[in-house]
Structure formats: structure tokens, C-alpha cells
C-alpha positions in Angstrom: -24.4 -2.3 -5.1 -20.4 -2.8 -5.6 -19.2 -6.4 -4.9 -16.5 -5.6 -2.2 -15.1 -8.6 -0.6 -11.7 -9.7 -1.6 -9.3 -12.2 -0.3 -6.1 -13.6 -1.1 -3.1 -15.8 0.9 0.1 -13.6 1.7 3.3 -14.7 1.0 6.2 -15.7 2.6 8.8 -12.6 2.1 7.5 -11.6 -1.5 6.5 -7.8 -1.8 3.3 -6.7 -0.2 -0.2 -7.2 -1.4 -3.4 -6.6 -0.7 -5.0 -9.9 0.8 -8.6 -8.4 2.0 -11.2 -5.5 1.0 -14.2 -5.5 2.4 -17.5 -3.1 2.9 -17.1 -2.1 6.6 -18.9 0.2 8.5 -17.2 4.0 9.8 -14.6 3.4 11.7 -15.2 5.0 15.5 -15.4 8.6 15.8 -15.7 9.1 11.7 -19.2 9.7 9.8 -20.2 9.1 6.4 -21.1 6.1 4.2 -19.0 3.8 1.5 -16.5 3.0 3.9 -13.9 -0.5 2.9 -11.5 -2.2 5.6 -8.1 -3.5 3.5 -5.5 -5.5 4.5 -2.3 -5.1 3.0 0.4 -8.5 4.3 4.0 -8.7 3.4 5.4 -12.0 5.0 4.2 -11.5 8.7 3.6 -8.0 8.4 0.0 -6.8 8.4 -1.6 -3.3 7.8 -5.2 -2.8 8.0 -6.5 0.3 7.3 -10.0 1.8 6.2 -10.6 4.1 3.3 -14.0 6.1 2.5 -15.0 6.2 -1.3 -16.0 3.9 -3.9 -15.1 0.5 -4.5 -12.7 2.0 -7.3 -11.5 4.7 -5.7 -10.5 2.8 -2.7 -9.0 -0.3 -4.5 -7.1 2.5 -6.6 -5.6 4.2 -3.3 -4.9 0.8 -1.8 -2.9 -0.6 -5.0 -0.5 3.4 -5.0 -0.4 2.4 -1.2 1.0 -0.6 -1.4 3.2 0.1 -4.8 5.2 2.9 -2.4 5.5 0.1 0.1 7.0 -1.7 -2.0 9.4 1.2 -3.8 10.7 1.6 0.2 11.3 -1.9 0.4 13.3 -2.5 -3.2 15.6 0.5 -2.3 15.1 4.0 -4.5 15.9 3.3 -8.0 18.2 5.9 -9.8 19.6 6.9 -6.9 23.5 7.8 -7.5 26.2 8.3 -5.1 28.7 10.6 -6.1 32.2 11.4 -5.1 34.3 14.0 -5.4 37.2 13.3 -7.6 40.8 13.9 -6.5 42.3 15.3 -9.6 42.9 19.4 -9.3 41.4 21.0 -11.7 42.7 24.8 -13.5 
């Protein structure tokens, strides 16, 4: 059986992380088996969420979860804001 509980302090206002995953049982009104309960904290803010799959699987959805968070957060990079110039051109 996969070892599943994981913990870790949140930071202040540093970028979000996962603090938690644990084995957990369905959520209510959901079926199946291999379900984990995550916490994701970014300074006071807290997500919890639950995922079905393997210990893997999950941990790898939780880490591209938390990597867009973070993308949001930072700002878009490459992203360009162009102005029309006012030279005519002929």
C-alpha cells in the first residue's frame, strides 16, 4: 500500500504549495476507491480538494494544479502590449 500522508507549514505570501495529502475516503455522492484529500495554502488562502487515482497520479495533478496557480499569480509571461505606431506609412 502507497504511503500517502504528507504535511508541510505554508508560508506567509510566498507562492502556493501543497501542505497536506492524505488517503481519504469518497467524497459524498462519488463512488470508487484510491481517493486522496490535498491541501494547497498560499499565505491565508486554502484549497482543499480531493482527487481519485494513485498516489502518483494525484500528487502529479496536484503539483500542474498548483504550478497554474501560481503562473495566474506571477502575471502571464511573454505577454506583449502593442501599440499602433503614428508614422503613415506608403
Amino acid at each position: 500500500m502507497e504511503s500517502a500522508e504528507r504535511t508541510a507549514k505554508p508560508k506567509k505570501n510566498g507562492p502556493f504549495e501543497m501542505t497536506s495529502l492524505e488517503k481519504a475516503d469518497p467524497p459524498s455522492g462519488t463512488e470508487g476507491k484510491n481517493w486522496y484529500k490535498y491541501v494547497i495554502n498560499q499565505g491565508p488562502n486554502e484549497i482543499v480538494g480531493y482527487r481519485q487515482g494513485s498516489l502518483r497520479a494525484v500528487t502529479q495533478a496536484v503539483q500542474d494544479i498548483i504550478v497554474n496557480l501560481n503562473q495566474r499569480r506571477s502575471g502571464k509571461p511573454g505577454r506583449v502590449h502593442l501599440t499602433p505606431s503614428s508614422r503613415k506609412r506608403k
